[in-house]
ZAMARTI-34682 format. One record per residue (C-alpha): x, y, z; residue in one letter. Coordinates in steps of 0.001 Angstrom, whole numbers, plus 500000, padded with zeros to 6 digits. Example, Ala and Ser with C-alpha at 12.3 -4.5 7.8 and 13.67 -1.06 7.14 Angstrom:
BEGIN
       xx       yy       zz   code
   512300   495500   507800      A
   513670   498940   507140      S
END
This chain:
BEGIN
       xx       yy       zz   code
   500000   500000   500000      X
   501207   503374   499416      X
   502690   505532   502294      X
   504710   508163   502894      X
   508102   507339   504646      X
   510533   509646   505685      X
   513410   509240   502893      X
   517176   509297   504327      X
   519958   510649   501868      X
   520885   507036   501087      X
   517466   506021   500099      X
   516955   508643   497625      X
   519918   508243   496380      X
   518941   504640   495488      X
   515632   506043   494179      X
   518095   507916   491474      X
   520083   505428   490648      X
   517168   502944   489983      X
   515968   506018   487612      X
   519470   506246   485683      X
   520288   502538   485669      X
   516465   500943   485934      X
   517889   498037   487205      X
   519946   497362   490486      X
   521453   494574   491582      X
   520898   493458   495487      X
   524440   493426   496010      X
   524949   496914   493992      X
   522723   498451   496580      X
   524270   497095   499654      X
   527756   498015   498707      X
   527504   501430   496685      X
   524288   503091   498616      X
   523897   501868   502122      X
   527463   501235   502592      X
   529269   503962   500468      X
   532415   504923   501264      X
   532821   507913   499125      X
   534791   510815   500208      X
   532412   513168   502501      X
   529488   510708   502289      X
   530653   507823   504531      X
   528070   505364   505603      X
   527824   501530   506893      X
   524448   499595   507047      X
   524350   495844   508399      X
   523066   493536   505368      X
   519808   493181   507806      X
   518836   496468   508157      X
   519446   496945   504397      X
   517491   494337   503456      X
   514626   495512   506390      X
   514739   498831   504856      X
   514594   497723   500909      X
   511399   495647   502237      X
   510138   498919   503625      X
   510255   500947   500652      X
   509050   497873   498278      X
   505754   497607   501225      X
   505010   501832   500503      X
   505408   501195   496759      X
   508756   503371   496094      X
   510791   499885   494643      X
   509593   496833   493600      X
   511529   493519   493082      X
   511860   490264   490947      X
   513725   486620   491474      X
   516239   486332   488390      X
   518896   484715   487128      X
   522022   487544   488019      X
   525107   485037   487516      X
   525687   483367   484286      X
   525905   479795   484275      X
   523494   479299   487044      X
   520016   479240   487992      X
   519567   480310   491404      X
   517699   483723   491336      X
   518289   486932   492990      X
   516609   489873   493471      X
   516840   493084   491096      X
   515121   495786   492297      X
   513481   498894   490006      X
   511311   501929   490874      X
   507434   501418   491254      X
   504994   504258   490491      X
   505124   506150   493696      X
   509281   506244   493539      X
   508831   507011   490021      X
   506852   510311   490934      X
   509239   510924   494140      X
   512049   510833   491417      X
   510145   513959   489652      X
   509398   515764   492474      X
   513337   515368   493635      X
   514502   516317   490049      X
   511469   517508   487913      X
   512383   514907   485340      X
   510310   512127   484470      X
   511941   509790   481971      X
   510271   506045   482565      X
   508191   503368   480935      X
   506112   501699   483497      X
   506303   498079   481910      X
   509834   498778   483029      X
   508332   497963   486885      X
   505763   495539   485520      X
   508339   492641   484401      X
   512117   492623   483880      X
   512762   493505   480079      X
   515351   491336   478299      X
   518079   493557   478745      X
   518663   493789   482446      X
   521855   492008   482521      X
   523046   494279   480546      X
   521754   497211   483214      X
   523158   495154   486060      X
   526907   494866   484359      X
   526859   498930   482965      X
   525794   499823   486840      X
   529097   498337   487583      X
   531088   499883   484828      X
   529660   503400   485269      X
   530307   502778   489125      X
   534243   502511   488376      X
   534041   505658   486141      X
   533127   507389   488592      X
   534938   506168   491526      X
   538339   505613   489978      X
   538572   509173   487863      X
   541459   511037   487794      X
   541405   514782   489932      X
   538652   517118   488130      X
   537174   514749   486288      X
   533923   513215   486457      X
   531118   511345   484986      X
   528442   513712   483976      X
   525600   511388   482891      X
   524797   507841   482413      X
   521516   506793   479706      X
   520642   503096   480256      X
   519514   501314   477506      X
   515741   501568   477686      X
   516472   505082   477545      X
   519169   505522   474578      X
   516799   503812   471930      X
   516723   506530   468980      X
   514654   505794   465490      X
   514946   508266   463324      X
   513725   508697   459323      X
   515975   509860   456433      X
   514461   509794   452817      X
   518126   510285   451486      X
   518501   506374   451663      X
   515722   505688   450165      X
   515251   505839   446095      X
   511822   506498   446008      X
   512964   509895   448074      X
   510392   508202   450697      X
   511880   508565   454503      X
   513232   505285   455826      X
   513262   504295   459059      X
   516753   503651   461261      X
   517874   503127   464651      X
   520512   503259   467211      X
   519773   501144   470269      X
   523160   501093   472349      X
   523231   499500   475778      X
   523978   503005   477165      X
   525578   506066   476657      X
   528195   507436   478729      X
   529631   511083   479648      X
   532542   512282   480931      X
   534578   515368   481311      X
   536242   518244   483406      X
   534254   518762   486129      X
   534641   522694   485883      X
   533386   522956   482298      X
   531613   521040   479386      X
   534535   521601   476683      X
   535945   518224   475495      X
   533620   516266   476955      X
   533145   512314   475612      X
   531010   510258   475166      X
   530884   506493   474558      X
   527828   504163   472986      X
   528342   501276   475031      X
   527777   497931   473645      X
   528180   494829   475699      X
   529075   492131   474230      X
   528838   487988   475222      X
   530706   485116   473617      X
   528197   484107   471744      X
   527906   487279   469137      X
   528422   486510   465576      X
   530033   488743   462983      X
   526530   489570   461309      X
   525311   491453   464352      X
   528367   493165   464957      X
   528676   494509   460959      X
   524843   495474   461713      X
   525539   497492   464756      X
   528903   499338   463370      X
   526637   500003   459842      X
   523712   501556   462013      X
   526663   503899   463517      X
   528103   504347   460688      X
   524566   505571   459766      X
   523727   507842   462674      X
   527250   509297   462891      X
   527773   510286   459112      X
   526896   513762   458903      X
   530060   515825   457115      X
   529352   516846   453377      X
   532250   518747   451445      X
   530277   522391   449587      X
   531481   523209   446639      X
   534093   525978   447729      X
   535888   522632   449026      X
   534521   523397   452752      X
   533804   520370   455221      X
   530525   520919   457214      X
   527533   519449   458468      X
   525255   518501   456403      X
   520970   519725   457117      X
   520237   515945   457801      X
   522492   515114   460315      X
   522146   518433   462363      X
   518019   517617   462244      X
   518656   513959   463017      X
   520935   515383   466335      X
   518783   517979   467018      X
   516156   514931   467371      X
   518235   512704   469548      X
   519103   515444   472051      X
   514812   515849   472361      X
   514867   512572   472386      X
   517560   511135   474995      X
   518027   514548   476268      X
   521575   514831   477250      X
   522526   517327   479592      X
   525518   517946   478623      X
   527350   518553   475204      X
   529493   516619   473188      X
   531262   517754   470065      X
   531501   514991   466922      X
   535028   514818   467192      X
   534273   513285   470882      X
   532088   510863   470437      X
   532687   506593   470376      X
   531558   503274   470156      X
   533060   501117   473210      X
   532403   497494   472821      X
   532789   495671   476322      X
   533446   492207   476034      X
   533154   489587   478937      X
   536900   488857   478364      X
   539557   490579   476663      X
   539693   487664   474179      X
   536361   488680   472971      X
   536999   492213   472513      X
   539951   490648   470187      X
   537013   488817   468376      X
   534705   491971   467887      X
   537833   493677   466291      X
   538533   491208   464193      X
   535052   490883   463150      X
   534996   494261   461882      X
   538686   494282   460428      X
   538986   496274   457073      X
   535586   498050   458021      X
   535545   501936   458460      X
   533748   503593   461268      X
   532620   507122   461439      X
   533756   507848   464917      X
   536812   505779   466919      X
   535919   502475   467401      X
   536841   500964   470804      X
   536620   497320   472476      X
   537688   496785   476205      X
   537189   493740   478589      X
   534592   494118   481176      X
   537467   493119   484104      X
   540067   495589   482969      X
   537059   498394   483204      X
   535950   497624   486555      X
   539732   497760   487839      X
   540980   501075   485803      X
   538796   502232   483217      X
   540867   505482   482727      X
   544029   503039   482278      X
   545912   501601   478982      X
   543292   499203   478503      X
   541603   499918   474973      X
   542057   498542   471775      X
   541444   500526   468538      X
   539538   499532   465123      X
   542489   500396   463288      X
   545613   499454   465324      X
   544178   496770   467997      X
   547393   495117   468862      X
   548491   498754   470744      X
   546344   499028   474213      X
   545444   502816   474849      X
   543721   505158   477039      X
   540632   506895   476011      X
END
């Protein structure tokens, strides 16, 4: 039944975080919310009283739960938790933004591994960044869908539909100001992908991203299609903060770094509008700001972003 309880710092901050990520892991919570040890914002919860408290919110109809498979390989299920309707609203009244799709709390969509491992990922962005830098904003998947028209492609000069659907978006940049900020269309990636997919994804890029034209005076510029279709995707995913084309890039994360190997060598001899980038999931959790990248073009060197 819905009721009002009276919301510590830590529990809206996991009402955020459910609203940026969608999905939570029970062990995400635990460690990163009720027991963060971030500079200035200290705090240690027993697993009891976390799990007391989660039950207390899920009872007043902030959260609500589901019994999953989390661990690949296995079974057993564990809880992931999302927002329900009345944390959804408590979200907008904390931040005035409203940016959810209620089947989201009704069942767990197909993707929420993927939300469970990016939680992580983002996590280390954020806690391992080097002095004045930060992470400015995170879009999960369900949020970073984008379909878009363009009757360019199309002979019959009749708009065609296409689409970007990365498993998030990531931003980061100097924490005093928004100049050279980057972003990265995440795409994670398991060990069973085939080469298909992966030339599908990088041509849907390749797609979205391809927006300089050369004018007759020998000028490079943007051309009117590409600045409508990005003036589209920023109504769209609404991005607070802005990246140049020079700084953005596709990052596929693969469970190992043998399989980002694999999704470069699926795509060897292709061209990509903006750099191309694989990583292992590991090396990003440990030092995602580290020599751990491998480029399209030259993936034998390993370089930072």
């Amino acid at each position: 039944m819905r009721k009002f309880l009276a919301l510590s710092e830590q529990d809206q901050s996991l009402l955020l975080h459910l609203h940026r990520h969608i999905y939570l892991s029970r062990d995400f919570i635990d460690r990163y919310i009720y027991n963060s040890d971030e500079e200035g914002k200290t705090t240690t919860a027993h697993e009891k009283s976390v799990y007391r408290r989660l039950k207390q919110l899920k009872d007043a109809e902030y959260i609500t739960s589901f019994a999953v498979p989390t661990s690949p390989g296995t079974g057993r299920p564990s809880n992931i938790y999302t927002l329900d309707e009345f944390g959804v609203e408590m979200v907008e009244q904390m931040t005035g933004i409203k940016h959810w799709n209620y089947r989201w709390s009704k069942e767990p969509q197909i993707w929420y591994m993927h939300t469970l491992t990016l939680a992580e990922v983002v996590k280390s962005f954020e806690k391992n960044a080097p002095p004045g830098v930060v992470v400015k904003e995170f879009v999960s998947e369900g949020k970073s869908h984008f379909k878009y028209y363009d009757p360019s492609t199309n002979n019959n000069n009749k708009p065609q539909s296409h689409y970007i659907r990365p498993d998030g978006i990531l931003v980061i940049g100097k924490e005093e100001h928004d100049e050279g900020n980057i972003a990265l269309m995440l795409e994670m990636e398991r060990s069973y992908a085939d080469r298909s997919g992966t030339m599908r994804k990088l041509k849907q890029y390749n797609h979205f991203f391809s927006g300089r034209v050369v004018t007759n005076e020998g000028k490079e510029e943007f051309s009117e299609a590409y600045k409508k279709r990005m003036k589209q995707f920023d109504e769209k995913v609404a991005l607070e903060s802005p990246v140049e084309f020079e700084q953005w890039n596709i990052l596929f994360i693969g469970d190992s770094e043998s399989m980002g190997k694999r999704i470069l060598r699926q795509l060897k001899g292709q061209e990509t509008k903006v750099p191309l980038l694989a990583a292992a999931k590991d090396d990003l959790l440990k030092d995602p700001y580290g020599k751990i990248y491998r480029d399209l073009y030259e993936p034998e060197i390993l370089t930072k972003l």
